[in-house]
N, C-alpha and C positions, 0 to 999 in steps of 0.2 A: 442442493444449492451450495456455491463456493460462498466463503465469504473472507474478503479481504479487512484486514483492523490493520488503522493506521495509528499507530502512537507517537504522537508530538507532544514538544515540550510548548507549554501555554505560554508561562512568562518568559520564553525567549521570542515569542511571536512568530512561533511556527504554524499557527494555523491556518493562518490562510494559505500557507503552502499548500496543507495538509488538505485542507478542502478543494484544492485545483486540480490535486493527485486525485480527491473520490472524485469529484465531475469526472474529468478523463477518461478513468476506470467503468465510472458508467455509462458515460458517452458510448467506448466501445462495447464494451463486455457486459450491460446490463440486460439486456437481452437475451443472454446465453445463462442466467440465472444466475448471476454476478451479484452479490451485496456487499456496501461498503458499510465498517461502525470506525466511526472516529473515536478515539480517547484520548484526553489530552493527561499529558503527564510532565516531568517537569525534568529539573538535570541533562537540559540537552540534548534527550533522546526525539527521536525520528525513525520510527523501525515499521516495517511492515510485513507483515504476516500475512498468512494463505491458509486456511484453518488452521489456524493454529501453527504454521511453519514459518520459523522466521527465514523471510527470503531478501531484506533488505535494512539493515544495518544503517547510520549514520555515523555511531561511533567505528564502527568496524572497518569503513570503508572510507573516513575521514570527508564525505561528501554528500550532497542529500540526492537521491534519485530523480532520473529521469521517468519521466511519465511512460515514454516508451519503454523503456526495460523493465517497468512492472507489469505492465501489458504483456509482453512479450513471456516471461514467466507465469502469467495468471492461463495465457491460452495454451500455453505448452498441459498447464496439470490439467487443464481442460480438456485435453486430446487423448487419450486412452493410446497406450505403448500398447503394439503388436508383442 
């Protein structure tokens, strides 16, 4: 099982972002054995991980993710490279 952690900041009221991003992720991907764990954290972070891989940044990227482009990454490591 993959499992995606999202880490948002609580007191800047990133969660409900954060909960739109897990629905999404499991809308599509919960099926292919897809788990989301939210944790909230604080200092403005917004990051999301792929076990443990951090594959989306808020500080890094100066922006908060698109639903699709974690999708989009979650089915790629999903796909087995020839």
């Amino acid at each position: 099982m993959v499992e995606v952690r999202i880490i948002y900041c609580r007191p800047c009221g990133f969660q409900d972002r954060a909960v739109k991003l897990a629905n999404d992720v499991l809308r599509e991907l919960g099926v292919h054995g897809v788990s989301v764990k939210l944790v909230p954290g604080d200092k403005g972070i917004f990051d999301v991980y792929v076990d443990d891989k951090l594959i989306f940044s808020r500080y890094q990227e100066k922006r908060f993710p698109e639903p699709g482009e974690i999708i989009d990454v979650v089915k790629r490591l999903l796909t087995p490279t020839p």
